[in-house]
C-alpha positions in Angstrom: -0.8 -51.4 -35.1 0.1 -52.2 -31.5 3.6 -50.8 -32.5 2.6 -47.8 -34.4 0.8 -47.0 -31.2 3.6 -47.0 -29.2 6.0 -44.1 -31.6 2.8 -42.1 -30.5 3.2 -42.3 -26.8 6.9 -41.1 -26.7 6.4 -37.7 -28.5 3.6 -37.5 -25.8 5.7 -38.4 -23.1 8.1 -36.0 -24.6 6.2 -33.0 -24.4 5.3 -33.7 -20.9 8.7 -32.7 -19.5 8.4 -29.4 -21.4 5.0 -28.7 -19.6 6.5 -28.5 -16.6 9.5 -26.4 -17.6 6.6 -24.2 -18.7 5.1 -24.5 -15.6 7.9 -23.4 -13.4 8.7 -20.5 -15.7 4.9 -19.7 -14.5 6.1 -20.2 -10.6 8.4 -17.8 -11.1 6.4 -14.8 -10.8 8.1 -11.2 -10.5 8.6 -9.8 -6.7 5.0 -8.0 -5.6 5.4 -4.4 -5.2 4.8 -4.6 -1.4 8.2 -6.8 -1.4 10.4 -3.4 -2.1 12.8 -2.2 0.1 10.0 0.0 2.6 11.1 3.7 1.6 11.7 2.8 -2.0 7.7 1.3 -2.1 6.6 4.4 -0.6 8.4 7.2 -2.9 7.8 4.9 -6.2 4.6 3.3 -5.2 2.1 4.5 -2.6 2.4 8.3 -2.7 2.0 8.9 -6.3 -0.9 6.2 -5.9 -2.4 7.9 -2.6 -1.8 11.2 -4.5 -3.3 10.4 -7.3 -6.5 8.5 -6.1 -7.3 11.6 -3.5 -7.0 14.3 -7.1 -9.4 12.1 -8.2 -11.7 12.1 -5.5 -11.4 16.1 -6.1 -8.2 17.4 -3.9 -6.8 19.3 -5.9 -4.1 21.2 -3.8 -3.0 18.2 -2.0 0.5 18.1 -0.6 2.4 14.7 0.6 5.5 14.2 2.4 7.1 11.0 3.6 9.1 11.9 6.7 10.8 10.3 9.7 9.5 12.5 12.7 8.3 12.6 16.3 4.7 11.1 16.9 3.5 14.9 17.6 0.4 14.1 19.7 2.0 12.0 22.3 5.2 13.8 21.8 7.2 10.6 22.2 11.1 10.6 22.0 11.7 8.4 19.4 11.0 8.8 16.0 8.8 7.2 13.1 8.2 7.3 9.4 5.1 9.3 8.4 2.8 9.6 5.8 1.7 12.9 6.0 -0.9 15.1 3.5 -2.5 17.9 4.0 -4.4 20.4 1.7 -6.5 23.6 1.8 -4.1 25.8 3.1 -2.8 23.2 5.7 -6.2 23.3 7.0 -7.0 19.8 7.0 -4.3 17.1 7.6 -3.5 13.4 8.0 -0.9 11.4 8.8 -0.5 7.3 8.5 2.3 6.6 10.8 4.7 3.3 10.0 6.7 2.7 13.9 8.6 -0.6 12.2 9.5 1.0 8.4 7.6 -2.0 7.3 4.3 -1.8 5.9 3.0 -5.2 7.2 3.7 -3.9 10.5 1.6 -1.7 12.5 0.2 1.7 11.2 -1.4 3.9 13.1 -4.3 6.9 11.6 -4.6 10.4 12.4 -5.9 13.8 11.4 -6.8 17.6 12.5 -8.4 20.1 10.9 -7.3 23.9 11.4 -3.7 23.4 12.2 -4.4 21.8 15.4 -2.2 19.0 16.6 -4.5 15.4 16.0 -5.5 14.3 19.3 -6.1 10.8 18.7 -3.9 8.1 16.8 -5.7 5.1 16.1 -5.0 1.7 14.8 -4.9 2.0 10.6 -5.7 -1.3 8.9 -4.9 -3.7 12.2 -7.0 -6.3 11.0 -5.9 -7.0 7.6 -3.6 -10.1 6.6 -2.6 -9.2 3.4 -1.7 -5.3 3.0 -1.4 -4.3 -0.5 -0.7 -0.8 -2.2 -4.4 -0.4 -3.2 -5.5 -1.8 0.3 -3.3 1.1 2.0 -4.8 3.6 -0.8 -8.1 2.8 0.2 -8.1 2.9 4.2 -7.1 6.4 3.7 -9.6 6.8 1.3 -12.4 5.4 3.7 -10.9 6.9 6.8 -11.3 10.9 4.8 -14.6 9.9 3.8 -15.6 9.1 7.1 -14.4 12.5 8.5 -16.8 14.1 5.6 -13.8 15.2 4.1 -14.4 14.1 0.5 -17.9 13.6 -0.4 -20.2 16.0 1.0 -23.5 14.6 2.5 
């Protein structure tokens, strides 16, 4: 019995090896959206997200542009890529700015209502470790809301 026993052990041992073939397929995981090229991520990924998610929220004549530009309030030489939306006519307007075309860099916030010129930039998501596409959806989200811009109090 000792011997039949033993027959069992190698189909066990045998299976083991296919495991972990199994377990690297597993590892290898496809590349996260945030690992696109930067300008591909935003045209594919975050504005029809952002556009979409702000519809919802009841903007219904939003417009959204991703641009390389001047930062307009500080009227600095060089130039950066911009998030920029703006609805009701133009009336009210934001813009997430992106300095290093990277998306785990720094950002910067701003808006202005009226077709004024904002006349504060200030840090957008600074604290976050991870960025993701629905983290980025969401500070802009939050940072409308908090201007009163969405939901009405």
């Amino acid at each position: 019995m000792a011997e039949e026993a033993k027959p069992e052990k190698k189909p066990a041992a045998a299976k083991a090896p296919a495991t972990g073939g199994k377990a690297k397929a597993k590892k290898e995981k496809p590349p996260a959206l945030e690992d696109k090229p930067f300008a591909d991520f935003m045209h594919q990924d975050y504005l029809p997200a952002l556009k979409a998610e702000l519809e919802k929220q009841g903007i219904g004549d939003l417009e959204l542009k991703f641009e390389k530009q001047r930062i307009m309030p500080l009227g600095l030489s060089g130039e950066c890529w911009q998030v920029i939306g703006s609805w009701q006519g133009g009336k009210r307007r934001f813009v997430v700015y992106f300095p290093k075309a990277d998306i785990k860099g720094p950002r910067a916030f701003s808006c202005s209502t009226d077709g004024t010129q904002p006349s504060t930039i200030e840090p957008f998501l600074m604290d976050e470790r991870r960025i993701t596409l629905q983290l980025l959806v969401f500070g802009v989200v939050q940072r409308l809301n908090a201007q009163k811009w969405l939901a009405k109090n």
